[in-house]
Structures are given as C-alpha cells and as structure tokens.
C-alpha positions as a printed Julia matrix, in Angstrom:
169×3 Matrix{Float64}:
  99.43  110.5    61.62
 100.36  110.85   65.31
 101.07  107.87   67.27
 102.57  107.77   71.01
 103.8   104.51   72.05
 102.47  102.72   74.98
 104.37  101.85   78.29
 104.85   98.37   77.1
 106.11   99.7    73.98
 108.93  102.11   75.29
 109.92   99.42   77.65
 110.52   97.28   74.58
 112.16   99.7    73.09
 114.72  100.27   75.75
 114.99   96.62   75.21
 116.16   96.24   71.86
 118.22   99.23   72.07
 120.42   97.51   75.18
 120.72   94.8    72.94
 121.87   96.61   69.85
 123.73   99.7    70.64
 124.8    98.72   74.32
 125.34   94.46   73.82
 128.23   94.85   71.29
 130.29   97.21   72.8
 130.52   94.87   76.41
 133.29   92.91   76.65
 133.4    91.11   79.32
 131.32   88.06   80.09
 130.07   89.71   83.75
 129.37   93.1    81.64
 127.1    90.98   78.85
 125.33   88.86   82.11
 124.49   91.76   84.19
 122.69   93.36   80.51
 120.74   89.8    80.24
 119.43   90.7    83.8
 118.33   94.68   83.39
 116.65   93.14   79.88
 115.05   90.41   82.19
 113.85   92.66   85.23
 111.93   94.86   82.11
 110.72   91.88   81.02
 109.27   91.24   83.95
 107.9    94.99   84.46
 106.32   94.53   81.05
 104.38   91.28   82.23
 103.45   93.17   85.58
 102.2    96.52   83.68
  99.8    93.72   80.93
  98.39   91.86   83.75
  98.13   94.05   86.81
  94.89   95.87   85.89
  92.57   92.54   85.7
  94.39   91.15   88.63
  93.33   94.03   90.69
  89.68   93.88   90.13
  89.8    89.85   90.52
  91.04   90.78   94.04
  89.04   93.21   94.67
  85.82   91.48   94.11
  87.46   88.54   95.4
  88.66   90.63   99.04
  84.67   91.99   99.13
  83.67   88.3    98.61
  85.97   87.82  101.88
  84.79   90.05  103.99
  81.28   89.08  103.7
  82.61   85.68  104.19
  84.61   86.4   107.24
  81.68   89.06  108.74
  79.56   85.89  108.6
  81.84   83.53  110.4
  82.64   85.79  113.13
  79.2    86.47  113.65
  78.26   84.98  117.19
  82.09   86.1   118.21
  82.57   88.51  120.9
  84.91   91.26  121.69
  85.93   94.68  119.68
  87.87   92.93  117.32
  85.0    90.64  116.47
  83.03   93.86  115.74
  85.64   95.42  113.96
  85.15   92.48  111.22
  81.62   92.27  111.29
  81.78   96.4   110.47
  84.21   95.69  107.12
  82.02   93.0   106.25
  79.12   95.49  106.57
  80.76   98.33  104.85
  83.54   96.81  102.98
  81.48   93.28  101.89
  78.71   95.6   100.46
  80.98   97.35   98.17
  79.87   96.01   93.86
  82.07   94.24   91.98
  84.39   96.38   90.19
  83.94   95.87   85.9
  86.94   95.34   83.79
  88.67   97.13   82.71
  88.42  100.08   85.26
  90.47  102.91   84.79
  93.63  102.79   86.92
  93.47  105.49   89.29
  89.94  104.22   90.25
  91.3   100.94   90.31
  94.79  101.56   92.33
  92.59  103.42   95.0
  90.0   100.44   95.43
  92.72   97.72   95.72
  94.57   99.52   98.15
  91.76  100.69  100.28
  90.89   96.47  100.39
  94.28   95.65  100.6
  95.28   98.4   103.53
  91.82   97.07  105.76
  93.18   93.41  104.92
  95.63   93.83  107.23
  93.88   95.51  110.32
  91.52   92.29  109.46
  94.67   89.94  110.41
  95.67   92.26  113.29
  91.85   91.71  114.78
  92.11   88.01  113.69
  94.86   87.17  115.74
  93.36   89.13  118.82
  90.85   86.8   118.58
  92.8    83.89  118.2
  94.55   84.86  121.53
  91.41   84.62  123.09
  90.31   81.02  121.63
  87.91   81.95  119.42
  87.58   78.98  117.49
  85.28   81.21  114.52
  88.57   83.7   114.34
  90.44   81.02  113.05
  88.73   79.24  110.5
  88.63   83.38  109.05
  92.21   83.2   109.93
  91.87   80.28  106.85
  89.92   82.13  104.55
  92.2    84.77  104.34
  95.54   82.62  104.51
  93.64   81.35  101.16
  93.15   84.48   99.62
  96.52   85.71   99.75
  97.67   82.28   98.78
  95.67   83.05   95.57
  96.93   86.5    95.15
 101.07   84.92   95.83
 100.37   82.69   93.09
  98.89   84.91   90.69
 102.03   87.02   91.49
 104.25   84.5    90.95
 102.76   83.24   88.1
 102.46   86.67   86.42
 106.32   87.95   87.32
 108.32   84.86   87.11
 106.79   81.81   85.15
 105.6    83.27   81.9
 107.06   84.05   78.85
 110.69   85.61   79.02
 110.37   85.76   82.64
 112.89   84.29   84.92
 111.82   80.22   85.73
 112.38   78.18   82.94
 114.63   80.28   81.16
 117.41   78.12   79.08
C-alpha cells in the first residue's frame, strides 16, 4: 500500500534523524545546544501547522463578530472614518461563520482578508480618537480585546504546550 507522510510527520522525521545521525557526531557542548534549539523551533512549527487551521476560523468568525460590534458602536459617529467602519461592519460583519475544518487555501484567504481590513479599522479608529469621539474608543477596546485573544492563543499554541519552549526542564 501507498502511504505519503504528512507535514507533521516529515517534520518529525527530520527530528529524530538530528537526533540520531547528527547528535552523536557533535562534540562540543555549543554544537549539541544549538541542535536542542533547531529540534525545538520544529517543535514549535509542528504545534503551529496542528493548531493553526481551527484558530483561523475562531478568528474569523470571531473578527466578523467585531465588526458588527464595532459598526454598531460607531453608529451615531461622524466623519469618513466613522463611515469607513460602519461599511466593514456592513460588508465584512455580514460575512457566515466559516465551518471547521475549511480547506486551507479558502481559509488562509478569509483570515487575511479580516486580518488586512483589521488594520485600516485601527488606522480609522485612531482618526477618530483624534477628534474625541468618545464611541471610537470604546471600539478602540473591542479590538485591543480581540487581538489580546488572538496574542494569547498564539502564545499559548507556540510556546506553552508540550515540547515547546516555557517550562522546558
């Protein structure tokens, strides 16, 4: 039977073979730390591929969930930025949640389409802010939250769980 290994699975074997046919031929202590590092940056690329799919359509539903959410606060707020939001919260808030699993492609494009209009959001935010609008801050909140969220799911998917970096003895 034909089998072809997955990412995760070629990454592990890169893994195991730095260990076995690289590790004993390093002698020096620097040589032997620097291989516990490329086995630990993998590692960590291994986490990211498992976990970045399912993080992507949480965001995404969660950024359309936003823009409604900031379309709706800016509402009586004047000015083109003001509009600007209201129009992503019209066109962007309206898109469906995306399923999981969603094929990658599809799901790469949607993320970055959210993610890329995110930050013209924060750009149109903080024209506001100049201005004193009072509703352009409390968005200014909702979206400091939501890419608190996303940091910590970041965090906690590269560098807290198993074989990645914190906590490692």
């Amino acid at each position: 039977m034909f089998t072809r290994p997955t990412i995760v699975e070629v990454l592990e074997g890169v893994m195991t073979s730095l260990v076995q046919d690289l590790g004993p031929e390093l002698q020096t202590t620097q040589a032997k730390i620097r291989l516990q590092l490329n086995q630990t940056l993998l590692q960590c690329v291994i986490q990211r591929i498992q976990q970045e799919p399912q993080l992507m359509v949480i965001e995404h539903n969660e950024m359309t969930a936003l823009y409604r959410a900031l379309a709706d606060r800016l509402r009586d707020s004047q000015g083109e930025a003001a509009a600007r939001i209201r129009e992503r919260g019209e066109s962007l808030g309206k898109q469906a949640d995306l399923p999981a699993p969603l094929a990658q492609p599809e799901l790469a494009k949607a993320h970055s389409n959210l993610s890329a209009e995110l930050v013209k959001t924060l750009g149109d935010l903080d024209e506001l802010i100049r201005t004193g609008d009072a509703s352009a801050a409390d968005g200014l909140q909702l979206v400091r939250g939501h890419l608190a969220l996303r940091s910590l799911r970041d965090f906690q998917a590269l560098m807290v769980n198993q074989g990645a970096l914190v906590g490692r003895g």
